[in-house]
VOPAGU-2260 file (C-alpha; in pm, 1 decimal, decimal comma):
REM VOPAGU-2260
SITE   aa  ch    i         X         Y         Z
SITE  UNK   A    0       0,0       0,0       0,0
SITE  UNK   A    1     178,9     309,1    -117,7
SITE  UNK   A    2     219,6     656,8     135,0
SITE  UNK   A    3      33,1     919,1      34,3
SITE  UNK   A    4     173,6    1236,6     122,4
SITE  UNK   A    5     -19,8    1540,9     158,3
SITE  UNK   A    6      29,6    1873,2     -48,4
SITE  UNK   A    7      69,7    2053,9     290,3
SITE  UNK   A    8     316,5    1888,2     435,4
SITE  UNK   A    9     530,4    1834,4     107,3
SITE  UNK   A   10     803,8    2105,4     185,7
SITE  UNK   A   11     977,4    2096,6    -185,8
SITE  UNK   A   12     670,8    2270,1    -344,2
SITE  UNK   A   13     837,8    2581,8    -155,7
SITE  UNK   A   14    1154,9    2560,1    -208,5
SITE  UNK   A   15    1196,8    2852,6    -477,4
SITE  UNK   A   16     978,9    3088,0    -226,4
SITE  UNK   A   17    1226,8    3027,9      63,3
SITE  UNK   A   18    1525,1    3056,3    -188,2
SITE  UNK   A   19    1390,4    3400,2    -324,1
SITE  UNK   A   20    1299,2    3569,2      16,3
SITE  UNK   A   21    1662,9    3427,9     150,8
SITE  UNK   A   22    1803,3    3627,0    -148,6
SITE  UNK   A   23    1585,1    3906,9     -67,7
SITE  UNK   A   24    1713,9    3932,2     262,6
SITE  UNK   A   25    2099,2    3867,2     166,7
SITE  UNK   A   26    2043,2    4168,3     -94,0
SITE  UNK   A   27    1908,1    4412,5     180,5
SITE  UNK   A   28    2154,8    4345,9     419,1
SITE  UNK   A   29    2379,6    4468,3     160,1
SITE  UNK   A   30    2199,6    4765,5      77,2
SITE  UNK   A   31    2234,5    4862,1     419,6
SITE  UNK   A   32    2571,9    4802,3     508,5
SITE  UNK   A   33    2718,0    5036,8     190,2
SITE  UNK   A   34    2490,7    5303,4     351,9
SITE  UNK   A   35    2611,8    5269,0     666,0
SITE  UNK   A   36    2779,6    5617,5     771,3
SITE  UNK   A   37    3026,0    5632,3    1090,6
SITE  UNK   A   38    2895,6    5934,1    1308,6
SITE  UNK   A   39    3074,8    6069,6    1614,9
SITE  UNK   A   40    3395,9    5986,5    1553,0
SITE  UNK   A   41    3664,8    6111,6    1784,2
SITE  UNK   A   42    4025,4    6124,7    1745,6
SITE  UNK   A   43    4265,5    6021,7    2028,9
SITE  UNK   A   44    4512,6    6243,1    2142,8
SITE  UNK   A   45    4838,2    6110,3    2302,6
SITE  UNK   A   46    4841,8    6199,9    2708,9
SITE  UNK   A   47    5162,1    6331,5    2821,0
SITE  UNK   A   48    5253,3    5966,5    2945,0
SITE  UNK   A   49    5247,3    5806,8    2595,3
SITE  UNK   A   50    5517,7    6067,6    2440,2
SITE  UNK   A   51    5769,5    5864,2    2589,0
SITE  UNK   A   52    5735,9    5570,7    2313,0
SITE  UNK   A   53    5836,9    5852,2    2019,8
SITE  UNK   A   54    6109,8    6025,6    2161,1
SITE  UNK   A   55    6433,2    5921,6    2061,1
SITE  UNK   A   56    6798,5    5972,3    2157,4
SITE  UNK   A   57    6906,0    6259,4    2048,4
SITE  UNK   A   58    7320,4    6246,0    1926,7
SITE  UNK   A   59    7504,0    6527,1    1975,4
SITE  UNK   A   60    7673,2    6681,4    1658,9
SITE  UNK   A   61    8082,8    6687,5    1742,9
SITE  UNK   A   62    8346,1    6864,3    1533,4
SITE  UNK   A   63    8695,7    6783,5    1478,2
SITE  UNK   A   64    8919,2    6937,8    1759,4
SITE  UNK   A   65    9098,0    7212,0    1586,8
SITE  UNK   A   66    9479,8    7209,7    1646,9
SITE  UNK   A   67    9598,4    7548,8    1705,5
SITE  UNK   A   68    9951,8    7691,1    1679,9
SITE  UNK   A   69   10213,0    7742,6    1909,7
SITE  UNK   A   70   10301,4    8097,1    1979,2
SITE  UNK   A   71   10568,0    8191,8    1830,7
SITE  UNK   A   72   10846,6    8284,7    2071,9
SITE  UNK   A   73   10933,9    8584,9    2232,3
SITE  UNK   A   74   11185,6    8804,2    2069,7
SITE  UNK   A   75   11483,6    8837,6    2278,7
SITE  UNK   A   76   11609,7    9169,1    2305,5
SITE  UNK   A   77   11966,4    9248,2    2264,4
SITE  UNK   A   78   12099,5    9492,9    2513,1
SITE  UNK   A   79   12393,0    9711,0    2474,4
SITE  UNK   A   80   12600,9    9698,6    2786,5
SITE  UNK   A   81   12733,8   10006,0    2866,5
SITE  UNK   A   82   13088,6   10003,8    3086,2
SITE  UNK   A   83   13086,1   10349,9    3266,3
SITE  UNK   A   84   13430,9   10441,8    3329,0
SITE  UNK   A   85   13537,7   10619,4    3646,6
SITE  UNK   A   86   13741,1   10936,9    3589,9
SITE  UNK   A   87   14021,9   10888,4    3818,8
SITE  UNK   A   88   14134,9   10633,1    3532,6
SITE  UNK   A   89   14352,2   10729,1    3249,2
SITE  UNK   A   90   14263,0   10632,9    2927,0
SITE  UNK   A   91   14569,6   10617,4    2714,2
SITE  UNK   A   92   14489,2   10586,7    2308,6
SITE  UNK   A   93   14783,3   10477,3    2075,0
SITE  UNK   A   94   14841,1   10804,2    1917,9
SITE  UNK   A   95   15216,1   10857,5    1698,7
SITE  UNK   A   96   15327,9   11207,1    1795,2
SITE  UNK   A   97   15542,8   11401,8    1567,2
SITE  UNK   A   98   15868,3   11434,9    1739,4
SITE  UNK   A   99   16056,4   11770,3    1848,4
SITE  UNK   A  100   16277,8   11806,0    1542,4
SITE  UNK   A  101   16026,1   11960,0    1282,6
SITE  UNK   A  102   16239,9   12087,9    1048,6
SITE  UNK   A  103   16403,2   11693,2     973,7
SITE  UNK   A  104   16285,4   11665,3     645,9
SITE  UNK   A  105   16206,9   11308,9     513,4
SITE  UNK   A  106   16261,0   11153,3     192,9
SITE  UNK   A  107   15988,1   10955,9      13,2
SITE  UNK   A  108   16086,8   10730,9    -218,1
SITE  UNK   A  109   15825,5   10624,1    -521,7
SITE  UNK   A  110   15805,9   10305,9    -660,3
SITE  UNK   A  111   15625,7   10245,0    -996,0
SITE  UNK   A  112   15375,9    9961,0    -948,4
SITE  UNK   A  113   15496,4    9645,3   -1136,1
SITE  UNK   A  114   15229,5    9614,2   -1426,2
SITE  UNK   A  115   15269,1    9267,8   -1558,0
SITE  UNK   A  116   15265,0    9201,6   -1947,4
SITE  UNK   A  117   14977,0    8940,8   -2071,8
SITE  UNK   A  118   15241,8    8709,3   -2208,7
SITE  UNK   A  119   15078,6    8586,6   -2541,7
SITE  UNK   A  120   15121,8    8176,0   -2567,5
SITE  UNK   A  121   15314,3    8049,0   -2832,2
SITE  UNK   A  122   15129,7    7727,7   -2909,7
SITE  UNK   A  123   14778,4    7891,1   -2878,1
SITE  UNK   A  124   14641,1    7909,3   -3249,9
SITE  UNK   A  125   14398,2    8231,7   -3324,1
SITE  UNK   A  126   14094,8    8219,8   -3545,2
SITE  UNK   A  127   14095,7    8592,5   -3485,6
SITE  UNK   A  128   14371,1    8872,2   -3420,5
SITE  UNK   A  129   14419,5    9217,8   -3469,6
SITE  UNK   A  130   14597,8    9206,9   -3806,0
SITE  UNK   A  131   14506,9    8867,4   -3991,0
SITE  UNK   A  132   14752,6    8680,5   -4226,2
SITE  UNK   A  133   14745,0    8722,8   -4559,6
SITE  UNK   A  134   14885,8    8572,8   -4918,4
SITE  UNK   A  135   15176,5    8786,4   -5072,8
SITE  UNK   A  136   15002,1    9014,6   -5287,0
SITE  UNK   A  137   14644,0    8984,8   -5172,4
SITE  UNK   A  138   14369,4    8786,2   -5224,0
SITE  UNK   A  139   14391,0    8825,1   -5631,4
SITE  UNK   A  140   14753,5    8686,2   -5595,3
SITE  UNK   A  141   14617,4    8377,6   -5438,5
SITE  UNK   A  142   14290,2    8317,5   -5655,8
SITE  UNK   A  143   14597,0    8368,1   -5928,1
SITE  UNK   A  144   14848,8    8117,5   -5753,2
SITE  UNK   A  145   14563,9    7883,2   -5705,7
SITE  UNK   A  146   14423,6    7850,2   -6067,3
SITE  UNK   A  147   14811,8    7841,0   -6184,1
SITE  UNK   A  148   14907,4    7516,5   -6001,4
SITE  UNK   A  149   14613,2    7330,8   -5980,1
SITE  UNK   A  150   14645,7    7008,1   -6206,2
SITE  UNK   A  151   14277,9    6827,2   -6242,3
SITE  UNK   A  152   14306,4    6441,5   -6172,2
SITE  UNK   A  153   14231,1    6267,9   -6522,5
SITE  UNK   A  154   14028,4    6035,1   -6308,3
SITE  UNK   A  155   13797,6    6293,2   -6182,7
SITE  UNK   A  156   13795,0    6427,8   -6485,4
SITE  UNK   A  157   13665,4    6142,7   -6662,4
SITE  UNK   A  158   13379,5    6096,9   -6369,9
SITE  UNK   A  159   13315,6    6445,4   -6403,6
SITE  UNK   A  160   13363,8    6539,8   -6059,1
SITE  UNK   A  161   13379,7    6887,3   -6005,0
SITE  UNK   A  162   13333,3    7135,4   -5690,6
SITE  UNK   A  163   13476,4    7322,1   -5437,5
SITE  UNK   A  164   13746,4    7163,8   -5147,6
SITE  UNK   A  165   13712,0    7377,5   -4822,7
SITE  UNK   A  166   14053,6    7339,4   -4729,6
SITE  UNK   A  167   14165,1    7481,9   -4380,8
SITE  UNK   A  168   14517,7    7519,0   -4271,7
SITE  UNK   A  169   14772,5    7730,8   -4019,5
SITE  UNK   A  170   14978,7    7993,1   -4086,3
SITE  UNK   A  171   15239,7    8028,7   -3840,5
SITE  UNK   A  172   15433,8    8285,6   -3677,5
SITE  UNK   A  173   15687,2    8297,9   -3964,0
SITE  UNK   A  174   15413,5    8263,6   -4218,7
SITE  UNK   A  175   15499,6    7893,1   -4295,3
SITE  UNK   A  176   15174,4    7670,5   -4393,7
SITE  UNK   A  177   15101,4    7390,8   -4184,6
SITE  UNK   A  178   14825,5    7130,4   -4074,3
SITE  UNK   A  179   14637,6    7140,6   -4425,5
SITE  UNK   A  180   14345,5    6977,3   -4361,6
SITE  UNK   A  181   13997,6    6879,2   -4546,8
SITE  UNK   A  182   13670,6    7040,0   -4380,5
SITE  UNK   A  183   13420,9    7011,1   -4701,2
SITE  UNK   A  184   13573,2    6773,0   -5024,2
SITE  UNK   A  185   13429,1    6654,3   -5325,8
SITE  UNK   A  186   13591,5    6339,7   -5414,1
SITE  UNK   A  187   13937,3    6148,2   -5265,4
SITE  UNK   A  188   14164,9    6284,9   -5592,9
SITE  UNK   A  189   14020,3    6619,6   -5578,4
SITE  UNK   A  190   14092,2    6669,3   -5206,8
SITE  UNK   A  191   14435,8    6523,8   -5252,7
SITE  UNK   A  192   14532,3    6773,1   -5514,4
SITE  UNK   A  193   14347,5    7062,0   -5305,8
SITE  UNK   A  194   14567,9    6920,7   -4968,7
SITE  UNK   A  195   14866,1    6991,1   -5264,1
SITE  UNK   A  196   14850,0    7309,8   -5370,1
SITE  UNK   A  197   14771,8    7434,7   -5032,2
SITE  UNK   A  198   15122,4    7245,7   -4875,5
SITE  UNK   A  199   15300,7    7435,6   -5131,6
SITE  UNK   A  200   15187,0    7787,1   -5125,1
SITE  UNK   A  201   15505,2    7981,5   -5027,6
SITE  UNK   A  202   15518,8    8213,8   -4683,2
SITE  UNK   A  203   15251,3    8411,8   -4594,1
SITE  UNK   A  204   15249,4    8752,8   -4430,2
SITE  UNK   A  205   15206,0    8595,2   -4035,1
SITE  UNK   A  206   14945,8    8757,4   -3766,4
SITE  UNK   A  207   15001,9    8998,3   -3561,8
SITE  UNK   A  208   14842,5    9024,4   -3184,9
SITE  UNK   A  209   14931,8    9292,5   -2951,4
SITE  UNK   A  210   15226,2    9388,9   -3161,5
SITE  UNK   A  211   15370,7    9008,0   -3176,6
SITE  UNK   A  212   15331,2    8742,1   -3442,1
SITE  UNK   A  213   15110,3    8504,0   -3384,9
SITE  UNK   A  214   14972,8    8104,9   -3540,7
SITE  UNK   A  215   14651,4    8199,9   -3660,8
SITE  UNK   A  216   14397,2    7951,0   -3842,6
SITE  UNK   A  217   14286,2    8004,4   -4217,4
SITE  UNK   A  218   14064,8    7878,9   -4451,2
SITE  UNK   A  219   14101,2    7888,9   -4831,6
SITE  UNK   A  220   13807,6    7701,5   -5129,9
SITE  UNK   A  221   14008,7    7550,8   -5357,7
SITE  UNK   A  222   13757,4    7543,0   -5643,8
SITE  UNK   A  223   13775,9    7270,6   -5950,3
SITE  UNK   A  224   13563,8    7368,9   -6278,6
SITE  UNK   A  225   13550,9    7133,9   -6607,6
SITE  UNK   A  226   13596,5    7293,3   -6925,9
């Protein structure tokens, strides 16, 4: 025999009217909470005793110790120390009195100061002096002598070498040449034949320094020219 239930007691039938009014509720609670305004509010001021958990420990700022300078010293003070000098003392003072016999007459005798001579070396050789050597007749006599006597090297002459030798020498006191020597050449046969004609150049007029004859140095361009 099957139950027969009755339509009152059968809860399911209102399910969806429970489930609406519970969302009915749920929706005004809601509502009323986002309109909810706090009134009355007071703010809490600290009491004296609570302003002990802010403070904090103040550290004092320090500075470098500054390191000052000695004084300088005191200036010591020189002091003249007088000696006073009783007058019952005699002061006696080195003074040369002329004796009685005035009219001695004295002789003075003057000697010349000794004025020594610059003694002029004899092995010191001059680039400069007052009066400088020079070739017997002049410079034309030598540029003449020179262009007599040379004799061209065949070799040089078939190289074609030509130039001028710088040739630099000494004349000394008694006008002899000597030391012949190279300073700007051309070629070995041209020097050699410049060193030549140089060596044999006769006596030159010597220098002359403070009135004496002197070695002075000399230099002569010995010049080669193809024809």
């Amino acid at each position: 025999m099957e139950a027969k239930k009755s339509k009152k007691a059968a809860i399911e039938n209102q399910r969806g009217s429970w489930l609406l009014m519970g969302l009915v509720v749920a929706l005004a609670f809601m509502f009323v909470s986002f309109e909810w305004t706090q009134h009355d509010v007071r703010v809490a001021a600290l009491s004296p005793d609570d302003e002990s958990i802010f403070v904090t420990e103040l550290v004092p700022i320090t500075f470098p110790e500054e390191k000052l300078e000695p004084p300088p010293p005191p200036e010591t003070k020189i002091v003249d120390i007088i000696e006073i000098v009783k007058n019952d003392i005699e002061v006696t003072d080195d003074v040369s009195t002329v004796g009685e016999d005035m009219d001695a007459t004295t002789n003075i005798v003057w000697i010349p100061p000794v004025v020594e001579a610059e003694e002029v070396e004899e092995d010191v050789i001059h680039e400069h002096v007052e009066i400088m050597p020079d070739f017997p007749g002049g410079m034309a006599a030598l540029m003449k002598y020179l262009g007599t006597n040379i004799k061209y090297p065949t070799i040089s002459q078939e190289m074609g070498s030509a130039g001028k030798v710088i040739v630099q020498f000494v004349v000394d006191k008694d006008g002899t040449i000597t030391n012949p020597a190279v300073v700007r050449g051309v070629d070995a046969y041209l020097d050699k034949e410049a060193i030549r004609v140089i060596s044999s150049m006769p006596k030159w007029n010597p220098g002359v320094q403070n009135g004496k004859k002197v070695r002075v140095k000399y230099t002569v361009p010995v010049v080669f020219r193809l024809q």
